[in-house]
One Martini backbone bead per residue (centre of mass of N, CA, C, O) as a GRO file, in nm:
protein
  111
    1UNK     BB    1   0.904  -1.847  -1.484
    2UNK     BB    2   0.584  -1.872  -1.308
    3UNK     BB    3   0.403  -2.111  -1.181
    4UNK     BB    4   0.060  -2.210  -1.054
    5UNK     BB    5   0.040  -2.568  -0.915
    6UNK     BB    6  -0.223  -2.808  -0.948
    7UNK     BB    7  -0.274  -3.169  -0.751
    8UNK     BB    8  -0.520  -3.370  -0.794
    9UNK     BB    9  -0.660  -3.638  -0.694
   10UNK     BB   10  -0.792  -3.924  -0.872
   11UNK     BB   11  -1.050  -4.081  -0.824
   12UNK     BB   12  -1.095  -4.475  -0.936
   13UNK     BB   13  -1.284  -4.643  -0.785
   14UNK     BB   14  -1.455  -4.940  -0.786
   15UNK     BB   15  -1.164  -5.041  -0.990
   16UNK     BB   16  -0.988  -5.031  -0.691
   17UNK     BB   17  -0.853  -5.209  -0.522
   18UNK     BB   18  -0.727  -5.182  -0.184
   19UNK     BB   19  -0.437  -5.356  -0.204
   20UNK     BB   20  -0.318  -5.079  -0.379
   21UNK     BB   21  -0.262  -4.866  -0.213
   22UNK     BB   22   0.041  -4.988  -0.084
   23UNK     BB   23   0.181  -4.974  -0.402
   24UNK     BB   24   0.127  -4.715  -0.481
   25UNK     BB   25   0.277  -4.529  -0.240
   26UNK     BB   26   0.549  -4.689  -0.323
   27UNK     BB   27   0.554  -4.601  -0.621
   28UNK     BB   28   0.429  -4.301  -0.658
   29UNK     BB   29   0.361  -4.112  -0.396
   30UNK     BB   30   0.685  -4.124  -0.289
   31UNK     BB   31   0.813  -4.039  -0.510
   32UNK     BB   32   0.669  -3.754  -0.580
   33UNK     BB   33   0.752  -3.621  -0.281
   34UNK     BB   34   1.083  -3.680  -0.356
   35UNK     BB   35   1.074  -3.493  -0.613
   36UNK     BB   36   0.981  -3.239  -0.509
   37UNK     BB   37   1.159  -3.164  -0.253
   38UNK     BB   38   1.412  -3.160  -0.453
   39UNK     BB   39   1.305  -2.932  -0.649
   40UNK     BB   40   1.315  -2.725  -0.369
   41UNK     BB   41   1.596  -2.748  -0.344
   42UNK     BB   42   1.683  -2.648  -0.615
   43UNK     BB   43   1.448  -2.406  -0.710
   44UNK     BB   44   1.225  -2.497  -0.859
   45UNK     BB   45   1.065  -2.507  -0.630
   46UNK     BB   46   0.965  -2.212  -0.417
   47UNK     BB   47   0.670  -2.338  -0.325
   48UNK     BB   48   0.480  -2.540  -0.096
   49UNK     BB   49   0.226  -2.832  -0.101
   50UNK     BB   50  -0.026  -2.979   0.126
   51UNK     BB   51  -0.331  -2.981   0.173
   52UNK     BB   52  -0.495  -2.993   0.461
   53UNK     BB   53  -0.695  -3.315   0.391
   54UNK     BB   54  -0.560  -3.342   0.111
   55UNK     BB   55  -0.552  -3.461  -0.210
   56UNK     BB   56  -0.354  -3.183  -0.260
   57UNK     BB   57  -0.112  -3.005  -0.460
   58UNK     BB   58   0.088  -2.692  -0.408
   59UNK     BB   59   0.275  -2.502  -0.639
   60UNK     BB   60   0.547  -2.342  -0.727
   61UNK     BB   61   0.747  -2.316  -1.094
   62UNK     BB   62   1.060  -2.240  -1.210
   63UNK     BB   63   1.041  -2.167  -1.543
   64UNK     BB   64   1.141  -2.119  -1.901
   65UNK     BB   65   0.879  -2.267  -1.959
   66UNK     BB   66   0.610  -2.455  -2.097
   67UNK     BB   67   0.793  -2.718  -2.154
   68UNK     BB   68   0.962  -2.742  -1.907
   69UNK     BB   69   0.747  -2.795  -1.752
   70UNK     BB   70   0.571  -3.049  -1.880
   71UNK     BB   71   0.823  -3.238  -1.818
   72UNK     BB   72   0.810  -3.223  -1.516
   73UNK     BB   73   0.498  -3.323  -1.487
   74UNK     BB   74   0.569  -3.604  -1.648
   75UNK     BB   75   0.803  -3.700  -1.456
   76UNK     BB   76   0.567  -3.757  -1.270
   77UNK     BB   77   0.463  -4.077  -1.117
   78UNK     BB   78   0.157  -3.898  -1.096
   79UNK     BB   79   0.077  -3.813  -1.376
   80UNK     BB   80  -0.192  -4.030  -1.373
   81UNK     BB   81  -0.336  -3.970  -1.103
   82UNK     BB   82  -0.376  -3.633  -1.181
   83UNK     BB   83  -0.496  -3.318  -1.160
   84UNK     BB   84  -0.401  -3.061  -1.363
   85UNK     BB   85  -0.315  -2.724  -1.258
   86UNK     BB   86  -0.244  -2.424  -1.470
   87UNK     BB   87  -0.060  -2.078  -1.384
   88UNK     BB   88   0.047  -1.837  -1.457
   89UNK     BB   89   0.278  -1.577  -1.345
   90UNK     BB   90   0.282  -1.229  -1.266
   91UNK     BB   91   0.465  -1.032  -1.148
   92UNK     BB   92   0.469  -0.751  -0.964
   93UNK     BB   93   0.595  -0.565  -1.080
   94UNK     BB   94   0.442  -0.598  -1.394
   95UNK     BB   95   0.232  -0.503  -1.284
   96UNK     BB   96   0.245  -0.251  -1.206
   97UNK     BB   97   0.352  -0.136  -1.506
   98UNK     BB   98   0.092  -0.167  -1.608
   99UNK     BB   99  -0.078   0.006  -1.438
  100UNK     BB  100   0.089   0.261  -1.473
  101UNK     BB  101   0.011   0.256  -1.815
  102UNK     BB  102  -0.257   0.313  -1.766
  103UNK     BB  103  -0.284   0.544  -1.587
  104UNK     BB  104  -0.145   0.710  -1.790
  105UNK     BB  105  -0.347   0.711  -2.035
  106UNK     BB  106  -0.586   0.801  -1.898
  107UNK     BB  107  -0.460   1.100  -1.844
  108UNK     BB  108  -0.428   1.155  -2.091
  109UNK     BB  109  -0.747   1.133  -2.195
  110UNK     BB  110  -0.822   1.377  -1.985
  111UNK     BB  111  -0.637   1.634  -2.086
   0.00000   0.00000   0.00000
């Protein structure tokens, strides 16, 4: 099954010291970028990026269901400082086919 996440920094505000910075960045943020790399060479990630200018990834992850998903993405270094945002993927053929069975009942009901 594929999920379509979307994982955007959360603001830490005024209680956040600027010299923390580059602690995180070394700590939690480059750390999170080579293990997205890593599981798209794997295949786990099918495609994705950061969105130009902001501090949000959006990445496919192929995964067996919802449990292996949420162990992945709790894995990440970021994930307590990232707001994320999972959307199930239906492929385009199975929608495809829904609506063929669709289009099947209207016509039956009209006829």
């Amino acid at each position: 099954m594929q999920y379509f996440v979307t994982m955007e920094f959360v603001e830490p505000g005024p209680l956040f010291a600027p010299q923390q910075l580059g602690q995180m960045v070394a700590d939690i943020i480059l750390p999170s970028f080579d293990l997205l790399a890593e599981l798209q060479a794997q295949g786990k990630i099918v495609a994705g990026g950061v969105l130009v200018g902001t501090r949000t990834a959006s990445f496919t992850v192929e995964a067996a269901n919802h449990n292996e998903l949420d162990q992945l993405l709790e894995g990440m270094p970021w994930w307590g400082i990232m707001k994320t945002t999972v959307v199930p993927l239906q492929s385009f053929a199975q929608r495809a086919a829904n609506d063929r069975a669709l289009m099947e009942r209207i016509q039956a009901a009209n006829s």
